[in-house]
DSSP file (Angstrom, degrees, kcal/mol; ACC not computed):
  #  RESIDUE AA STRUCTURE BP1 BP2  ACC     N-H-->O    O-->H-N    N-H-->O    O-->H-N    TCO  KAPPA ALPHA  PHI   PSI    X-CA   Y-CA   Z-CA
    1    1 A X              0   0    0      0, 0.0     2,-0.2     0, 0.0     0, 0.0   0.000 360.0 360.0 360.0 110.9  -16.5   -1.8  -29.1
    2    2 A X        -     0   0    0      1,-0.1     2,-0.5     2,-0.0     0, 0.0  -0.460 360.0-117.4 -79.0 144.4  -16.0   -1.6  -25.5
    3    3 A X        -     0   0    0     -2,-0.2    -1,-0.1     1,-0.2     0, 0.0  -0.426  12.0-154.0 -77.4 114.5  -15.8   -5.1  -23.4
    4    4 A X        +     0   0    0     -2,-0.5     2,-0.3     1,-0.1    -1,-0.2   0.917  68.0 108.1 -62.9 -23.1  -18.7   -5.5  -20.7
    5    5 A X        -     0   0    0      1,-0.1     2,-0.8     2,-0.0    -2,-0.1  -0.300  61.0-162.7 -48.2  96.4  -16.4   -7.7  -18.6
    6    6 A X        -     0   0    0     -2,-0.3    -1,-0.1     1,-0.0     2,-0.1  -0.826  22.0-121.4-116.3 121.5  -15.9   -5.1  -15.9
    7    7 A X        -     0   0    0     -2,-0.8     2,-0.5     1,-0.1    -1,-0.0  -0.387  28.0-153.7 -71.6 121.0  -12.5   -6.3  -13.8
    8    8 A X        -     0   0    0     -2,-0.1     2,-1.0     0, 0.0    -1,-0.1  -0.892   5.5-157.3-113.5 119.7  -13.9   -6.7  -10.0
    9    9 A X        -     0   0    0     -2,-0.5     5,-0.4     1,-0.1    -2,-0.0  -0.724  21.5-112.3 -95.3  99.8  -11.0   -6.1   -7.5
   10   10 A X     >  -     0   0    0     -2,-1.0     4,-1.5     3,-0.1     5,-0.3   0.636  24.8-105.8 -11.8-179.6  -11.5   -7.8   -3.9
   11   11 A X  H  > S+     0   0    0      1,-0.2     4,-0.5     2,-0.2     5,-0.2   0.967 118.0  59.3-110.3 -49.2  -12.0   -6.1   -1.0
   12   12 A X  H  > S+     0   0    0      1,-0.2     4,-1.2     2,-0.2    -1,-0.2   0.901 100.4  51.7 -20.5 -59.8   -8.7   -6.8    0.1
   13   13 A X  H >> S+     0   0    0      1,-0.2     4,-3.0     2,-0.2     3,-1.1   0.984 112.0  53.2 -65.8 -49.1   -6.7   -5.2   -2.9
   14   14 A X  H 3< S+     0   0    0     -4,-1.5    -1,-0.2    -5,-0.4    -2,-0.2   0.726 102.5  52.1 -70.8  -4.6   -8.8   -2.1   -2.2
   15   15 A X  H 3X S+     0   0    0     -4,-0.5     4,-0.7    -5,-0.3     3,-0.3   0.646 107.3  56.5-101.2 -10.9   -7.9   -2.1    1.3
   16   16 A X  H <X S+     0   0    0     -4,-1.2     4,-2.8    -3,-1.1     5,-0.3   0.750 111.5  41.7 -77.8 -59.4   -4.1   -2.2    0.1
   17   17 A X  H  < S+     0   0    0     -4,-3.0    -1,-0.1     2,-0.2    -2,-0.1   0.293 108.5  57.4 -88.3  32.8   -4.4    0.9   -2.1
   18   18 A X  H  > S+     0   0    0     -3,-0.3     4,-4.2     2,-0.1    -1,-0.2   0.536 114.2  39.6-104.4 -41.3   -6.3    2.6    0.3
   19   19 A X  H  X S+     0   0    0     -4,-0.7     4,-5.7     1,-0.2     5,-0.3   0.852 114.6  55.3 -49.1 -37.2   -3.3    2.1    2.9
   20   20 A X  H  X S+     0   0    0     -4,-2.8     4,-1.5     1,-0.2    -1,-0.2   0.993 109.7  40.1 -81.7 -51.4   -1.2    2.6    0.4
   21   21 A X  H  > S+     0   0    0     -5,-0.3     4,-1.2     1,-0.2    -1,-0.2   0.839 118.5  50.3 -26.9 -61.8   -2.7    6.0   -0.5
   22   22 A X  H  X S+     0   0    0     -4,-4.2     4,-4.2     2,-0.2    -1,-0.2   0.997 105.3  54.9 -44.5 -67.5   -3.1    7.0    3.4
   23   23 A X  H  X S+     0   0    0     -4,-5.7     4,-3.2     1,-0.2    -2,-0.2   0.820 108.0  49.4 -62.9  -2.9    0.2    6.1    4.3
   24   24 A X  H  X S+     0   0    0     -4,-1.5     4,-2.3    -5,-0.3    -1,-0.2   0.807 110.7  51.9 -76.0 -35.4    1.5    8.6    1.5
   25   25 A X  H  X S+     0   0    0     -4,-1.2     4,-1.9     2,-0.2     5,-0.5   0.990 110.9  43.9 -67.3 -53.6   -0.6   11.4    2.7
   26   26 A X  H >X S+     0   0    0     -4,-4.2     3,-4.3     2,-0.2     4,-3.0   0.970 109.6  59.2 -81.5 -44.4    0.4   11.2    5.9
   27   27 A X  H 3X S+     0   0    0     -4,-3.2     4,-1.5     1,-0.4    -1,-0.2   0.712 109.7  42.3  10.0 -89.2    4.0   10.9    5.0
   28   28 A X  H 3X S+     0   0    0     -4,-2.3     4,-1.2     1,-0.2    -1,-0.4   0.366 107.0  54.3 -96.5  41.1    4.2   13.7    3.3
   29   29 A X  H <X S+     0   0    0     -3,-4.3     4,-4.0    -4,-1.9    -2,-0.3   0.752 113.4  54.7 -80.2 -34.1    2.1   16.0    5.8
   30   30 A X  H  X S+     0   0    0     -4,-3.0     4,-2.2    -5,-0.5    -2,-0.2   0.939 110.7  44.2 -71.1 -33.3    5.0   14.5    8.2
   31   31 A X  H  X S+     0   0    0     -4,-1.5     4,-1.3    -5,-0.3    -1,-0.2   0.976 112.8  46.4 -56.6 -61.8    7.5   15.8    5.8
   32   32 A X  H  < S+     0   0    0     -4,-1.2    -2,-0.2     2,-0.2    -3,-0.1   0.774 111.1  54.6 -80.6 -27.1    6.2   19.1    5.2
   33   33 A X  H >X S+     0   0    0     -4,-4.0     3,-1.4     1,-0.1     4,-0.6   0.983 106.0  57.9 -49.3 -56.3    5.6   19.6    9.1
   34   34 A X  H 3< S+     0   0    0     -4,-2.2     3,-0.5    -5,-0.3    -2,-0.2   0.806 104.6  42.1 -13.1 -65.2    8.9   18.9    9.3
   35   35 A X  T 3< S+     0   0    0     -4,-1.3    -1,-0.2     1,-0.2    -3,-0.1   0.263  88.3  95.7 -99.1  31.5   10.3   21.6    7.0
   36   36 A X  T <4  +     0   0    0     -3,-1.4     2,-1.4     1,-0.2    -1,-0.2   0.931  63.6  85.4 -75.6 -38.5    8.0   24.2    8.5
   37   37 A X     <  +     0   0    0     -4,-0.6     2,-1.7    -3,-0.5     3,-0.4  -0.360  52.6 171.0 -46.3  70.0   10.6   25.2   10.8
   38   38 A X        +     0   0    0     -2,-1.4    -1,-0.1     1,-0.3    -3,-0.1  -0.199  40.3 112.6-111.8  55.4   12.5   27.6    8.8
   39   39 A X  S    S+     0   0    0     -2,-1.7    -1,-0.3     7,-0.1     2,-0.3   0.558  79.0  48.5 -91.4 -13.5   15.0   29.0   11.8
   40   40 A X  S    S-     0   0    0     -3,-0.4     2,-0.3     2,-0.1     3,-0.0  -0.658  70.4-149.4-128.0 154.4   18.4   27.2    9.9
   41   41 A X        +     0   0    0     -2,-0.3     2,-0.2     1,-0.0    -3,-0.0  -0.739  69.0  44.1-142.6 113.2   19.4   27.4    6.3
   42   42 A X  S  > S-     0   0    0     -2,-0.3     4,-1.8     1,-0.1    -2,-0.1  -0.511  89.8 -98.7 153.5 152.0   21.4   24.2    5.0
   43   43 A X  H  > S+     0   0    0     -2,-0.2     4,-1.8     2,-0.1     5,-0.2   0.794 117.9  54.4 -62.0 -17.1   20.4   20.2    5.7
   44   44 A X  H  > S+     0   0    0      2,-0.2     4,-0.8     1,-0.1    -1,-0.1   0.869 106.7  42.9 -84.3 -46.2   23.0   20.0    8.5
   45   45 A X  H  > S+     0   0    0      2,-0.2     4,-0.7     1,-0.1     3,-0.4   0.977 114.6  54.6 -74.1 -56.8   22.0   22.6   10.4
   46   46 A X  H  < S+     0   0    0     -4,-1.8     3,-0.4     1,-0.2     4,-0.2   0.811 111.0  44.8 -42.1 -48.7   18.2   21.4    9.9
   47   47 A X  H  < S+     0   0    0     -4,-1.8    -1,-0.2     1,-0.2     3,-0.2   0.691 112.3  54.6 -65.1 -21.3   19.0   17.7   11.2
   48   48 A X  H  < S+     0   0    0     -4,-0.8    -2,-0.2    -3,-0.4    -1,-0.2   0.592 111.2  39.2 -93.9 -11.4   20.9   19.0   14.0
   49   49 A X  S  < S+     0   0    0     -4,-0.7     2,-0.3     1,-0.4    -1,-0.2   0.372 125.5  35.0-124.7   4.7   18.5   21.1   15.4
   50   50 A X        +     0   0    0     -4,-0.2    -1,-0.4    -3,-0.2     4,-0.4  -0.859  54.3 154.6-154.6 112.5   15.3   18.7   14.8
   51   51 A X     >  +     0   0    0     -2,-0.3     4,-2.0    -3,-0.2     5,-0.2   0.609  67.1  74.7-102.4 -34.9   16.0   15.2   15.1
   52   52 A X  H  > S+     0   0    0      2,-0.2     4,-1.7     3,-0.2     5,-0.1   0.756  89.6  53.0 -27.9 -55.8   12.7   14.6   15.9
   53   53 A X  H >> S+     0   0    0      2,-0.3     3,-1.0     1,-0.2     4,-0.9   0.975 112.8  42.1 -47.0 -71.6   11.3   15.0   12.5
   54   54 A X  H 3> S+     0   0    0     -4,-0.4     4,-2.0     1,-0.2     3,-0.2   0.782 110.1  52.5 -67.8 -12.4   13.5   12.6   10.9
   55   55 A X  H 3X S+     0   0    0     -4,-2.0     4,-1.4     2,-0.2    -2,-0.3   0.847 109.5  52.7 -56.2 -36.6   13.3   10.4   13.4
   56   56 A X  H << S+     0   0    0     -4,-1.7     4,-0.4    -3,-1.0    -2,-0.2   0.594 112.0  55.2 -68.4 -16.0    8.9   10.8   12.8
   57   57 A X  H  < S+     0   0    0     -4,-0.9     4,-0.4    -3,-0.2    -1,-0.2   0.714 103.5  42.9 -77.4 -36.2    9.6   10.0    9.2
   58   58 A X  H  X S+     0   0    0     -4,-2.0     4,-1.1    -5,-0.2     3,-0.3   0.718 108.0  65.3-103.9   7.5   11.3    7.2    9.2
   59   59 A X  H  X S+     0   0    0     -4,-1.4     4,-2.0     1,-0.2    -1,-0.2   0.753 106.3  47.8 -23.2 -57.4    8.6    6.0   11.9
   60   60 A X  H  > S+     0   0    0     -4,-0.4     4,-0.7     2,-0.2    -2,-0.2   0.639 104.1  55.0 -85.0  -3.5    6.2    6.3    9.3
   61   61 A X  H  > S+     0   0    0     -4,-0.4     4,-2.3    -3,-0.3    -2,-0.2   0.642 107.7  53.5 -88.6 -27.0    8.1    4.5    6.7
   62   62 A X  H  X S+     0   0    0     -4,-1.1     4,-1.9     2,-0.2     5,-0.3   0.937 111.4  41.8 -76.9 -51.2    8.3    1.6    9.1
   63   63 A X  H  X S+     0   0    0     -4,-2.0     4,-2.5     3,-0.2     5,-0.4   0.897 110.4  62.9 -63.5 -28.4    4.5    1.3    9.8
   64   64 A X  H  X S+     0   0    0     -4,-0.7     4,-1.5     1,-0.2     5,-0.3   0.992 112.4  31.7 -52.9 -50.9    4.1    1.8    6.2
   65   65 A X  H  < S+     0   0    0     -4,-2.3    -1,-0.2     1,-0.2    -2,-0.2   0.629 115.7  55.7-100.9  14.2    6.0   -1.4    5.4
   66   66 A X  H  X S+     0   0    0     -4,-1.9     4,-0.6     2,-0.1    -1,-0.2   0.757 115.0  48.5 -89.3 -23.2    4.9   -3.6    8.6
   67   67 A X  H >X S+     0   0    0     -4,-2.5     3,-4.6    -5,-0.3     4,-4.0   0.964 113.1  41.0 -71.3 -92.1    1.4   -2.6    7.2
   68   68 A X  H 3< S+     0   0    0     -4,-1.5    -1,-0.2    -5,-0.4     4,-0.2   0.627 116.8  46.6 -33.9 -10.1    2.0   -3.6    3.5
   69   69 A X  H 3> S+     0   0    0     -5,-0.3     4,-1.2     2,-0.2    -1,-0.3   0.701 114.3  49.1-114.5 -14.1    3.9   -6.8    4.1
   70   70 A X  H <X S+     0   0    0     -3,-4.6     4,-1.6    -4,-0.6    -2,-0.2   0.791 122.1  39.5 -94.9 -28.0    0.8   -8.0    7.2
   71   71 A X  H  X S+     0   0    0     -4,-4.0     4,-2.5    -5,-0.2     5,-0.5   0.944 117.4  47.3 -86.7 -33.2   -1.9   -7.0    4.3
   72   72 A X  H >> S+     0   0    0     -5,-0.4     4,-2.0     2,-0.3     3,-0.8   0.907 110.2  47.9 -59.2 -70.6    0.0   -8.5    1.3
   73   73 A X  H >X S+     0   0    0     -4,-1.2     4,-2.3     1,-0.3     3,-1.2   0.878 117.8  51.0 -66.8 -50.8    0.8  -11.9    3.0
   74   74 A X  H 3X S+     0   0    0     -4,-1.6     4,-2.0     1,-0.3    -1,-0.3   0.932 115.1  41.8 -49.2 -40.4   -3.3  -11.6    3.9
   75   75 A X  H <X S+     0   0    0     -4,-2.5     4,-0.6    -3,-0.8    -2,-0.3   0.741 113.5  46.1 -33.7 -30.5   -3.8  -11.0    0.6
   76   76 A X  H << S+     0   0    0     -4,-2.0     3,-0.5    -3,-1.2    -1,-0.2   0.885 114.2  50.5 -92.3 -36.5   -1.5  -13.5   -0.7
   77   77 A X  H  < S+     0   0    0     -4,-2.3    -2,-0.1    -5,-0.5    -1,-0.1   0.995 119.4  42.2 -59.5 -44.7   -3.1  -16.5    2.1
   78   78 A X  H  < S+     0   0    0     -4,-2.0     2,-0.4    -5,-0.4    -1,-0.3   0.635  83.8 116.7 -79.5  -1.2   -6.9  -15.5    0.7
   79   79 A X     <  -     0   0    0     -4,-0.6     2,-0.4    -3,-0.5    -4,-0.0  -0.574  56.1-147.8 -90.5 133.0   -6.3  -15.2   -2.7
   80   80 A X        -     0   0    0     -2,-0.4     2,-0.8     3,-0.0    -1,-0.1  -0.813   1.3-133.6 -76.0 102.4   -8.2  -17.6   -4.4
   81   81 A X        -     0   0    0     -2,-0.4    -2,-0.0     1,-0.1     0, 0.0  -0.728  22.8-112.9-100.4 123.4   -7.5  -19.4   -7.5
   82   82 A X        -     0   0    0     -2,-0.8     2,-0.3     1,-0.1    -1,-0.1   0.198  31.3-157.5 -57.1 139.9   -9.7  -19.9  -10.3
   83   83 A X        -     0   0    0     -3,-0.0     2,-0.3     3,-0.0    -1,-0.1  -0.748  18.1-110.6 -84.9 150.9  -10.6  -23.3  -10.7
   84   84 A X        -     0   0    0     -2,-0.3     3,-0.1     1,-0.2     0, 0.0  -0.789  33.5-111.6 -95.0 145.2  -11.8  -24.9  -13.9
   85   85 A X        -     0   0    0     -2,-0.3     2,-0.3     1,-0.2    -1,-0.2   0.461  53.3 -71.0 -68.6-141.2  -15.2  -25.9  -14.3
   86   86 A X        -     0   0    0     -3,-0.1     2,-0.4     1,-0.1    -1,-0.2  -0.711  52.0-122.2-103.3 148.9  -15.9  -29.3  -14.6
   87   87 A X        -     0   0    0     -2,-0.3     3,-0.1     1,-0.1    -1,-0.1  -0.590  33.9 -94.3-103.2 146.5  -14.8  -30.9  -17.7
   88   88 A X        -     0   0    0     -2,-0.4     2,-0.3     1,-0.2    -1,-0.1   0.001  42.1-109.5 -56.9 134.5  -17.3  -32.8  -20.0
   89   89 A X        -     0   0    0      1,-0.1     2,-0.3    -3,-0.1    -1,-0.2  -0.527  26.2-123.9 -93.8 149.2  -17.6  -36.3  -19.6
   90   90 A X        +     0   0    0     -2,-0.3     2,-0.3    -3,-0.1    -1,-0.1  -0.550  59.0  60.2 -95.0 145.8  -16.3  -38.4  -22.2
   91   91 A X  S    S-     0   0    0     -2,-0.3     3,-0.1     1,-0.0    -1,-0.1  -0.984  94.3 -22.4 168.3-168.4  -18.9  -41.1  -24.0
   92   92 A X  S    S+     0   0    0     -2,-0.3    -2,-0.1     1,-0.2    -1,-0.0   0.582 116.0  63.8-100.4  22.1  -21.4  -41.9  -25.6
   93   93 A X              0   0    0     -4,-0.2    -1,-0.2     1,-0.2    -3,-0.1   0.294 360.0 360.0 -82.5 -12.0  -23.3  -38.7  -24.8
   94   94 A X              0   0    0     -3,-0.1    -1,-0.2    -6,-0.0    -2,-0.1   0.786 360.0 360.0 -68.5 360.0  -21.4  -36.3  -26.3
């Protein structure tokens, strides 16, 4: 028997894994631009003759995690925590 309670994720959290998703994509297109140059054969020879790249990789690793740590700490400020309702008052009504 499956549960109708169907888990509703804020619009925030989906805007986290959308980034997170993006910045992976573009990563590795930045990666695989990177090794389109195929004039060298060895890593040494490859860094030395494109510094650019890895410098543009780790570019993107840096907006990746100034991104994720200014949406987490929004996430973290908005997030809302369940209260409990209001509790039944004790007497001679119950």
């Amino acid at each position: 028997m499956r549960s109708r309670h169907v888990h509703r994720w804020r619009l925030l959290t989906w805007l986290i894994l959308g980034f997170n998703l993006a910045m992976l994509l573009w990563l590795v297109i930045a990666l695989d631009a990177a090794e389109d140059d195929n004039t060298c054969v060895g890593d040494l020879c490859q860094g030395a003759n494109d510094p650019g790249s890895s410098i543009g990789t780790w570019l993107v690793v840096l907006v990746w995690l100034t991104g994720i740590a200014l949406l987490g700490a929004a996430w973290l400020i908005t997030h809302h925590t369940e209260r409990p309702g209001r509790r039944p008052r004790r007497g001679w009504h119950r």
